[in-house]
C-alpha positions in Angstrom: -3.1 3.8 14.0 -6.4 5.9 15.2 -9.0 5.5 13.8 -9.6 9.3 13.6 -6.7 10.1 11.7 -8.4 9.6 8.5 -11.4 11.8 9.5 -9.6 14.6 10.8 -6.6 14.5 9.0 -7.5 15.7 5.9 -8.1 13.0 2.4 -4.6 11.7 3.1 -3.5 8.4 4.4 -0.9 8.8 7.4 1.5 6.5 4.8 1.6 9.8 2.6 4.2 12.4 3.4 2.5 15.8 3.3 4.1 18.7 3.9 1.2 20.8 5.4 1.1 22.9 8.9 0.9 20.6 11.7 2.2 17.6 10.4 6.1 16.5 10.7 7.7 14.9 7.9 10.7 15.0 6.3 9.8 15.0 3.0 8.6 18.6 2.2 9.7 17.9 -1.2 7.3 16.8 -3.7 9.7 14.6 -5.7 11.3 12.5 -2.2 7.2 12.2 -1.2 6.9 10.8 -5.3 10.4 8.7 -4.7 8.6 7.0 -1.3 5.3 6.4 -2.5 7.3 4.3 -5.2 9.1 2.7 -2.8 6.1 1.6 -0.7 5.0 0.0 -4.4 7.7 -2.2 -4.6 7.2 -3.4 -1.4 3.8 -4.0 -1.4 4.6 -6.0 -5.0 7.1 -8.2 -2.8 4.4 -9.1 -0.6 1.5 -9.1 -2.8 3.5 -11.3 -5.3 2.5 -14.8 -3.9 -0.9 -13.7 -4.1 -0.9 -13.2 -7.7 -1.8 -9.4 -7.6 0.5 -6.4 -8.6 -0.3 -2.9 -6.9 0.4 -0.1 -9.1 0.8 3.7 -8.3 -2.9 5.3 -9.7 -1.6 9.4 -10.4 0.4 9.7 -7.3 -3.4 10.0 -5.3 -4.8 6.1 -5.3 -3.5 2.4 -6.3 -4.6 0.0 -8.7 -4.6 -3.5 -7.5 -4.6 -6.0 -10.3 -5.1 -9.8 -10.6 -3.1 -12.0 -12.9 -6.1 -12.8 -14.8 -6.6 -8.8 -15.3 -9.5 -8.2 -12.7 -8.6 -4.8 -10.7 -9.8 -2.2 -8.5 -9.0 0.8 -7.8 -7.5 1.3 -3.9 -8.0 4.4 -2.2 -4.9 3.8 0.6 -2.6 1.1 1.9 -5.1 0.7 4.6 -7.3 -1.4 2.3 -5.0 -3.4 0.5 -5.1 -6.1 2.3 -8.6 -6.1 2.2 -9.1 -5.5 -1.9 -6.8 -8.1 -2.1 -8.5 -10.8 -0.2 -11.8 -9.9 -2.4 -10.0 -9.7 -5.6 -8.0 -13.0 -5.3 -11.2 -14.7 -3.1 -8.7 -15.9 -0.6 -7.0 -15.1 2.5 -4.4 -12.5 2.6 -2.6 -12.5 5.7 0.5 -10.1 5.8 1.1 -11.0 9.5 1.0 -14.5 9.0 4.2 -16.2 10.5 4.5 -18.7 7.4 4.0 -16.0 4.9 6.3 -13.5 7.1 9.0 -16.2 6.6 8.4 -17.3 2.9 9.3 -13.5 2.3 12.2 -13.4 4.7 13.4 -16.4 2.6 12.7 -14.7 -1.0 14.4 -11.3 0.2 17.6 -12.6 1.4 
């Protein structure tokens, strides 16, 4: 992804349909864009799980990253969750990792 996008793109994350001139997607509609950004929860839950953190929609406009022990912050995009995480958990969080990629393989099939 550019790093532009965010600057000229307007306050929303490329991972957010919006229906607005100029930019394709095929969700115009607000409830499908509501029914995706839930989806993208539960899949960031899947992968956040092992970590001990749970990623929760925040009024359809931010997330809210919390710890098992209750410690959370408030995440602006999916482009710095990896990032919260590591701080909030004080440990590595690599979602390309090939042992982690296959431990979730393992737990989705």
């Amino acid at each position: 992804m550019c790093a532009l996008c965010g600057g000229l793109g307007g306050d929303e994350h490329w991972t957010d349909a919006v229906a607005r001139e100029g930019v394709y997607t095929r969700n115009a509609d607000p409830v499908q864009r509501r029914r995706e950004r839930a989806l993208r929860v539960r899949v960031a839950n899947r992968a956040l799980k092992p970590f001990g953190l749970r990623l929760a929609d925040w009024q359809g406009a931010s997330f809210l990253l919390t710890t098992l022990t209750g410690k959370s912050e408030i995440v602006g995009d999916l482009g710095h969750l990896w990032s919260t995480a590591e701080r909030l958990s004080g440990r590595l969080c690599d979602p390309l990792d090939p042992d982690f990629l296959a431990r979730l393989d393992a737990n989705h099939a």
